[in-house]
Structures are given as C-alpha cells and as structure tokens.
C-alpha positions as CSV (number, residue, x, y, z in Angstrom):
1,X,135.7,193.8,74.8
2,X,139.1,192.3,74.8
3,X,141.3,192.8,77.3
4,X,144.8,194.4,77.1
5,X,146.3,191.4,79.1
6,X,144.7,189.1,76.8
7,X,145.8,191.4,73.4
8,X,149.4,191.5,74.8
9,X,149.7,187.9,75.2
10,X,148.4,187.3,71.6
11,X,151.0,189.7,70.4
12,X,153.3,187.8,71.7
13,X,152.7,184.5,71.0
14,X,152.5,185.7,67.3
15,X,156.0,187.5,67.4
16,X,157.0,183.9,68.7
17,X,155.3,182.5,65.6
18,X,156.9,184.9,63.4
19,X,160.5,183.8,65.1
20,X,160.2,180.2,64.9
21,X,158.7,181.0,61.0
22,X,161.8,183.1,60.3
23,X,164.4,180.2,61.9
24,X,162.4,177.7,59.9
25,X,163.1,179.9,56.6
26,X,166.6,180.7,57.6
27,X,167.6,176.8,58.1
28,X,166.3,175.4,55.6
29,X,167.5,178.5,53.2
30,X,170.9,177.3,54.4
31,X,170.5,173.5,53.7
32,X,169.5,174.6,50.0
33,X,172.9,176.5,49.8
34,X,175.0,173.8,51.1
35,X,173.3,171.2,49.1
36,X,173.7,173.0,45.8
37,X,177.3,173.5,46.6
38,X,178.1,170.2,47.5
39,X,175.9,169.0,44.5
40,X,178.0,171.2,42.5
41,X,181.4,170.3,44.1
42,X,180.7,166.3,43.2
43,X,180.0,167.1,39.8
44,X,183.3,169.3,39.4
45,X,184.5,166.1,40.9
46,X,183.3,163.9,38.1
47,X,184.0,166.5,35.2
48,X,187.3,167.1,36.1
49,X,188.2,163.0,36.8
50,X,186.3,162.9,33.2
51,X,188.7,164.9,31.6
52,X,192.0,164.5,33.7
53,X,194.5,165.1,30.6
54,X,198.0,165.6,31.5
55,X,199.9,168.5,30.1
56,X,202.5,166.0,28.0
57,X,198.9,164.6,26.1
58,X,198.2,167.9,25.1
59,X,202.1,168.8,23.9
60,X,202.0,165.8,21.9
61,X,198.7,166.2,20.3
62,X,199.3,169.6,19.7
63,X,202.7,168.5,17.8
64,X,201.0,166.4,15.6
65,X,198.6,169.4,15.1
66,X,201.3,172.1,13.5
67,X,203.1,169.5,11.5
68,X,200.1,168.7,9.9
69,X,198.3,172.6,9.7
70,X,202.0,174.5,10.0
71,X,201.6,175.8,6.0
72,X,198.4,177.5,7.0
73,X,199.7,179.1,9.2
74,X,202.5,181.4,8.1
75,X,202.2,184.4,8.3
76,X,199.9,184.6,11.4
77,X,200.6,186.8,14.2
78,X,201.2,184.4,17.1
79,X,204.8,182.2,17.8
80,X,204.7,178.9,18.2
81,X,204.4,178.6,21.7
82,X,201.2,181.6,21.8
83,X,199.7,179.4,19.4
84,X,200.5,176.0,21.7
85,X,197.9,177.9,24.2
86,X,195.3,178.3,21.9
87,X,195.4,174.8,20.9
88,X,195.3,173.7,24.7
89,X,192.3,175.9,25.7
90,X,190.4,174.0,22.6
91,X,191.6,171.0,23.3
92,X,190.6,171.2,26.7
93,X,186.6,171.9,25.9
94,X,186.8,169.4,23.1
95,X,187.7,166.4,25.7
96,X,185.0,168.5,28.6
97,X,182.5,168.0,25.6
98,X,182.8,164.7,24.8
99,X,183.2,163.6,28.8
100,X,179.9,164.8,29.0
101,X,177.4,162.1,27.8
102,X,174.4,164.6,27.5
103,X,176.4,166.1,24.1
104,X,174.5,164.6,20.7
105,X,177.5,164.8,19.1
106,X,181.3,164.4,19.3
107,X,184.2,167.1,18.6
108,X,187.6,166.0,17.5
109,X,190.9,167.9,16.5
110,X,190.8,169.6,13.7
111,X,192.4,172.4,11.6
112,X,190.6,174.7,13.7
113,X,191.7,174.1,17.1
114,X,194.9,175.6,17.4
115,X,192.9,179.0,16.0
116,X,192.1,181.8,17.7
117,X,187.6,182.6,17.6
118,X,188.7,185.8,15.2
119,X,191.2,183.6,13.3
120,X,188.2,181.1,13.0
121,X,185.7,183.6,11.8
122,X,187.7,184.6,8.7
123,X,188.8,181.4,7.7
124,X,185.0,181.0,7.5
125,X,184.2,183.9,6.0
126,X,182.9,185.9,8.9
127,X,183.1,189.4,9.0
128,X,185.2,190.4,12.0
129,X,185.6,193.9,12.1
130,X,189.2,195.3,12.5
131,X,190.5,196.4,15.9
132,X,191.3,199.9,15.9
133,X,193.6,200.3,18.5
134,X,195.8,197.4,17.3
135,X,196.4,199.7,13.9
C-alpha cells in the first residue's frame, strides 16, 4: 500500500496548493476592488468637471425662475430661500443629466423645478396622500 511518509508528503504539498490557490484568489480579489474604485473615482472626476456649476449660476437662474413662476406660487408652504434649495437640488440633476451623453433626451428649467416631488405630484394630478403627523 501507500506509505504514511509518502501520504504525509502529498498532504502537504496539496495544503501548499491550497495556499498559493487562496493568495492567488485574495490578490487578484484585491486588484478587482482597487480597479473598480479607481474606475469609479475617474468617472466622479469627469461627472463632476461635466457639471462644475458655480453657486452664483444657480442664484441667478433660480431668479429668473421665481420672477417668472412667483404667482404660482402663493400660498405654498416654503420662504423663498427653502424654495431656492429645491430649485438647486433640480437644477443640479438637470445639468448631471444632460452632462451625460448616454441620456436620449435633454431636461431644461421649467415651472417645475423649483417644486418639491409632492408639490409636483398634485400639480399633475397625482394623488399624494396627506401626512398625518404634519395635521
């Protein structure tokens, strides 16, 4: 039969195997993470040099914004300046939408941008079911 010397040194050569096998894994486990970061990292990069929009852009755009949809909105809830948020958060991923040439299509400002997503909803005739705890 097979001698133990023999079976111990096969044992261990195949832990060895295992080891290396394992290292091998681990490394190359590791290069994937790096390179996904770094991939992502660049393209951060490039999105964010797409769409580098300074914060006096967005004032004056958003002035031009409530003279022209101010009417519409008396009445709401928000001051002026709440509202100036809103309308910088959607002006924001209109200009990340259109810096990214994948989009079919292109979004501009519009009556709609200085709205909140429930504000937006009614105006189109979504229901949007009353908060309770704000009663």
């Amino acid at each position: 039969g097979i001698n133990a010397e023999y079976m111990g040194q096969l044992l261990s050569n195949t832990k060895h195997i295992m080891q290396v096998k394992l290292a091998f894994l681990t490394i190359c486990l590791s290069l994937l993470v790096v390179g996904t970061l770094c991939i992502n990292d660049n393209f951060q990069d490039i999105q964010t040099s797409l769409v580098n929009i300074d914060e006096q852009e967005i004032r004056q755009e958003y002035e031009k914004w409530y003279q022209q949809y101010q009417q519409r909105l008396e009445g709401t809830q928000y001051s002026k300046e709440l509202r100036y948020n809103t309308f910088k958060t959607n002006y924001m991923k209109i200009k990340e939408h259109n810096a990214n040439p994948s989009k079919a299509f292109t979004m501009t400002v519009n009556q709609f941008t200085g709205l909140t997503d429930e504000e937006r909803k009614q105006y189109l005739g979504a229901y949007v079911p009353h908060n309770k705890e704000s009663e």
